[in-house]
N, C-alpha and C positions, 0 to 999 in steps of 0.2 A: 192916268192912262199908262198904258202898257203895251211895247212890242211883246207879241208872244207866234208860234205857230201851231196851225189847227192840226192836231193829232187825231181826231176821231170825232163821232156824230154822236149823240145821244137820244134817248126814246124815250120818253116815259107814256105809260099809258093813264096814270093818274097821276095830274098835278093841278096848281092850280089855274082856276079860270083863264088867269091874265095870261097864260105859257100857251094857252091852244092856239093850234094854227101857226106857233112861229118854232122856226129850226132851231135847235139847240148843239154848239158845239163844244168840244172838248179840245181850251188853250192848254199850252206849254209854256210859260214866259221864258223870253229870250232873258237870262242874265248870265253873270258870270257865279259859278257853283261855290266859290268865296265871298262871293260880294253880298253885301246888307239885301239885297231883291232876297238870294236864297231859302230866307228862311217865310217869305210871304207862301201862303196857302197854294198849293200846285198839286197837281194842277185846275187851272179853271174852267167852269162854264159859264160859256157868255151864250145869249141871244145872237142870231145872223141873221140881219135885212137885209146882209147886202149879195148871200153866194159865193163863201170863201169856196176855197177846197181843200181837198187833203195835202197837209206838205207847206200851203199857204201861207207868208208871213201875214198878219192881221194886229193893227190895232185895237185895242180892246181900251174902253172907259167904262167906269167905274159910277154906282150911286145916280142921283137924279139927269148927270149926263148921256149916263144909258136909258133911258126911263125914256126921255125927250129925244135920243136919237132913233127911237125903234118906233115915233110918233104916240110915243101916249102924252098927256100934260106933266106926268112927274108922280102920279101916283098908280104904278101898278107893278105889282109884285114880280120885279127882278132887280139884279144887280148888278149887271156885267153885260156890255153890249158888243159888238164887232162893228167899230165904226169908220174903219179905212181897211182897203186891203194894200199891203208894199209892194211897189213895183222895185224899189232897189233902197237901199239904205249904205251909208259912207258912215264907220264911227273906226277910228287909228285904234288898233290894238285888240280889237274886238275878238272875243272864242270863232274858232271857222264855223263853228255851229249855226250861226249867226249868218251863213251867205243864202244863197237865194236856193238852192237846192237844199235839202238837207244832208244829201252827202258831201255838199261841195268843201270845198277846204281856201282856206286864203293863203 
């Protein structure tokens, strides 16, 4: 799993089966632009059951934990879910990028 924030909404008109009917957004992960996260795949799309929005920090998991959070049994074609949305988050040293607004600053 991954903090990240939703930057944008995605649309496809042809995908597959298992994708109809559910939102699809466009994460940002929260890291630091030195640290080992940076060089992971960004940004992502997850599946949204839950009604992020724009700007929104969101939990995002990954593999058969997204599959089971969006209610399938573990087999349907995706791979990234939004399965919390952040009310606040405490980590010492953190980028200000990282506050509750995106412009806010620590």
């Amino acid at each position: 799993m991954f903090v990240g924030r939703v930057v944008g909404e995605l649309w496809a008109t042809r995908k597959s089966r298992d994708l109809e009917g559910r939102r699809l957004l466009v994460i940002d992960p929260l890291d630091d632009p030195g640290g080992r996260a940076a060089d992971m795949v960004r940004p992502v799309v997850a599946v949204d059951p839950l009604g992020a929005d724009l700007g929104e920090r969101v939990i995002v998991a990954f593999g058969k934990a997204a599959r089971v959070a969006t209610g399938g049994d573990g087999d349907i074609a995706l791979e990234a879910a939004v399965v919390g949305i952040v009310d606040d988050l405490e980590v010492p040293g953190a980028p200000g990028s990282w506050g509750a607004d995106p412009g806010e600053q620590r």
